[in-house]
C-alpha positions in Angstrom: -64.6 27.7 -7.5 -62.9 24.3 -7.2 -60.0 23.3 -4.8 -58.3 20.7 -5.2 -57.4 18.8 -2.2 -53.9 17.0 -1.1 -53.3 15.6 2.1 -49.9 14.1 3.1 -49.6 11.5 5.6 -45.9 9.7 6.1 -44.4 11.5 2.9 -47.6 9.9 0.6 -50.6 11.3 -0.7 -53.8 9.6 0.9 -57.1 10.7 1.4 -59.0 9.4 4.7 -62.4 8.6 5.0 -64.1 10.4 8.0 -60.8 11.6 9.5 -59.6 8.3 10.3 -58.8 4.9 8.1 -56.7 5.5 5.3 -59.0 5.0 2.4 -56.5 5.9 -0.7 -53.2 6.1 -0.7 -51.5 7.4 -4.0 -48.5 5.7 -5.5 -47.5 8.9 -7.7 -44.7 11.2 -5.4 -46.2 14.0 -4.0 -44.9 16.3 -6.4 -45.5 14.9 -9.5 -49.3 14.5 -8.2 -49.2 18.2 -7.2 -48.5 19.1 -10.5 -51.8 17.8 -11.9 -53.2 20.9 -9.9 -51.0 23.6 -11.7 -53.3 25.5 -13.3 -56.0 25.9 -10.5 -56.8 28.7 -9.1 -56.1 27.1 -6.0 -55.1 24.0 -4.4 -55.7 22.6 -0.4 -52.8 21.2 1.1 -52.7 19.7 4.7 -50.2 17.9 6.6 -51.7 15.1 8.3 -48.7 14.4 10.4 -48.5 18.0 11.5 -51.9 18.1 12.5 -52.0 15.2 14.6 -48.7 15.7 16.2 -46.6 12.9 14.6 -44.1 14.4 13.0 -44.3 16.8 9.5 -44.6 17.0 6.1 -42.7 20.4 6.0 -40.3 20.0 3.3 -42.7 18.1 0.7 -45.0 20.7 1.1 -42.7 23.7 0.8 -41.8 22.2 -2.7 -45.7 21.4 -3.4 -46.1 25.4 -2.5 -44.0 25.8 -5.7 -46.3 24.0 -8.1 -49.8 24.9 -6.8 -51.5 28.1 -5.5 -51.7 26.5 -2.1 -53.2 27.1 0.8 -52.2 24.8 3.6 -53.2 23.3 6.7 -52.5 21.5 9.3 -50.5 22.2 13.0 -50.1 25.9 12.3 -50.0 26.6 16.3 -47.3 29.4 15.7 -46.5 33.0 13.9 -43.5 31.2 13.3 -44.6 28.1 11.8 -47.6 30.8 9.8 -43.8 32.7 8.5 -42.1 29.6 7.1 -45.3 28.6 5.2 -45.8 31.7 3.4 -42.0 32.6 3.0 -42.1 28.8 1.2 -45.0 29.8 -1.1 -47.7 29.4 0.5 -50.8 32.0 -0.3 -52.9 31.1 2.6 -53.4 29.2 5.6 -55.8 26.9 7.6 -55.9 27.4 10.7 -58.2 24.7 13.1 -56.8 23.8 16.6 -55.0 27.4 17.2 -58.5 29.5 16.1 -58.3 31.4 19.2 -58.9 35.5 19.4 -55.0 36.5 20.3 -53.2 34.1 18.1 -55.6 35.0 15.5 -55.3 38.8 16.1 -51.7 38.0 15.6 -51.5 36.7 12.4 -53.9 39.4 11.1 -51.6 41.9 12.2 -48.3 40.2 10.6 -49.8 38.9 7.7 -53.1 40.5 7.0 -56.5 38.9 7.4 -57.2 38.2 3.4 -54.7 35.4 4.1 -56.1 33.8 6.9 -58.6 31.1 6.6 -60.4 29.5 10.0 -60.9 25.6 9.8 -64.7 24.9 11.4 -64.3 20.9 11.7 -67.5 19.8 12.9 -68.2 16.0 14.8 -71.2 15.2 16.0 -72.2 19.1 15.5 -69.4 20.5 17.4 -65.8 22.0 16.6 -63.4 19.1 16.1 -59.7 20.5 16.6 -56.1 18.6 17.1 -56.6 16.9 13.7 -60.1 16.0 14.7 -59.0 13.7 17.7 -60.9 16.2 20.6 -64.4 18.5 20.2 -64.7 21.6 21.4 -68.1 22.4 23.0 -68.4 25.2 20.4 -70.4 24.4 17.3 -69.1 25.6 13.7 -71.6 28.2 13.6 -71.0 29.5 16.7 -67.6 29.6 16.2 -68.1 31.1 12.3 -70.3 33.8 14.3 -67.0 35.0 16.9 -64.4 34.7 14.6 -65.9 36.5 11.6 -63.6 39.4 12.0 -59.9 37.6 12.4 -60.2 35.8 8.8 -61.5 36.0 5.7 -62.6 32.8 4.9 -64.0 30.1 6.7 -63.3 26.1 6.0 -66.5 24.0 7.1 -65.6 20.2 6.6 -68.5 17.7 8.0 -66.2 14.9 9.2 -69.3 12.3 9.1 -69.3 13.0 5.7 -65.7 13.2 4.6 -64.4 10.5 2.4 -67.9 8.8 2.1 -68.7 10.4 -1.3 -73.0 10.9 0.2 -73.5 14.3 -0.2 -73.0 17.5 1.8 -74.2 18.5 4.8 -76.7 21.2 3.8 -78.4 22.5 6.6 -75.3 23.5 8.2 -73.7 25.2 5.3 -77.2 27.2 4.9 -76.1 28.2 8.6 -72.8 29.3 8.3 -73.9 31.4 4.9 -76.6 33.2 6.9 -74.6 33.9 9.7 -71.7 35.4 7.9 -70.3 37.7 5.1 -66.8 36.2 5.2 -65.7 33.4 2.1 -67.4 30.0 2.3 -64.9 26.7 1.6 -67.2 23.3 2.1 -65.7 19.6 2.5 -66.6 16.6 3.0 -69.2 14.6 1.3 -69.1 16.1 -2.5 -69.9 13.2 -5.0 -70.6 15.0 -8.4 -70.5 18.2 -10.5 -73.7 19.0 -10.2 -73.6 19.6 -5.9 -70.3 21.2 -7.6 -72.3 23.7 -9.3 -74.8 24.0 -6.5 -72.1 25.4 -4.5 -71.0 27.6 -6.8 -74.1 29.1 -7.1 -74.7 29.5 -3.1 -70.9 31.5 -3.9 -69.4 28.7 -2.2 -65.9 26.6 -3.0 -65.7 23.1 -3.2 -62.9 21.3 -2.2 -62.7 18.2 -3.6 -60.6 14.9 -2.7 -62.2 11.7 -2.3 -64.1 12.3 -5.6 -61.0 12.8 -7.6 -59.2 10.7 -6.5 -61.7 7.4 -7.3 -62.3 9.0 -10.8 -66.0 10.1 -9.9 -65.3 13.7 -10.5 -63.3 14.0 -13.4 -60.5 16.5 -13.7 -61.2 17.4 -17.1 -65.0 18.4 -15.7 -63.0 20.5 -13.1 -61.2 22.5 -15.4 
């Protein structure tokens, strides 16, 4: 499967390249961008702002959460904040910097685990959290291996990789598929349809931004 990716940063679409220069930023308003996405299956939303702790994104994305089968991301560090998003639309969520057993155990109880996805950011091998400004000493595979049973999918993004359009990060992914059963979402690094395919085989999703965005992936290939 392929999922889209939008990321909102100061009320724009952009995409970032390795978590931190803005690379692209999108003159087309959010929501008419979103609407390219319509007929996916599923679309990635993250607030950027939200995630780094300047600010939100909260009322674009509520009306992006109309258009798309979202599931979004970014500063989800409440059951509160977890309620809004899926009373606004929302299908699933990410969750990164909160992926702790009790507030995880939480939202499995008030919302059901099927709608709970667990962001494993990795820098320099270990978890990146607080939109990817601190590591943890945790690597995403060790991480994948205790949280297996709060969520039902997990969210590896390579943040070397993201933005740079070079590939995936391979070995890791091989990890995380071996060590367990839950869904597998990979980002960062994926340059062309056929790593696309690659994935799909491995029953993996790509999410895909950079490569859309510059026109190297097609969204008629998508589709």
């Amino acid at each position: 499967m392929i999922v889209p990716s939008i990321d909102l940063l100061e009320g724009r679409v952009v995409q970032l390249q390795q978590g931190k220069e803005v690379k692209i930023s999108v003159e087309e308003k959010p929501l008419a961008f979103a609407k390219r996405f319509s007929s996916f299956v599923e679309t990635q939303v993250i607030d950027l702002n939200a995630a780094i702790g300047t600010g939100n994104n909260f009322e674009t994305v509520k009306k992006i959460c109309q258009i798309v089968n979202a599931r979004v991301g970014g500063g989800i560090r409440s059951t509160e904040k977890a309620r809004q998003l899926f009373e606004a639309g929302a299908r699933k969520i990410i969750v990164g910097t909160m992926a702790k057993e009790g507030f995880l155990l939480e939202l499995c109880k008030e919302f059901g685990k099927e709608r709970i996805i667990v962001a494993l950011d990795s820098k320099n091998g270990k978890v990146a959290v607080k939109g990817w400004q601190e590591t943890a000493e945790e690597t995403p595979v060790e991480r994948a291996k205790r949280l297996e049973g709060l969520c039902s999918e997990f969210l590896y993004t390579c943040i070397e990789k993201e933005g740079l359009m070079k590939g995936v990060d391979w070995q890791t992914i091989k990890n995380l598929k071996r060590v367990s059963k839950n869904k597998l979402s990979i980002a960062g690094g994926i340059s062309s349809i056929k790593e696309v395919k690659k994935l799909e085989k491995m029953g993996i999703k790509s999410v895909v931004g950079m490569a859309i965005y510059t026109g190297k992936i097609k969204l008629r290939e998508l589709k």
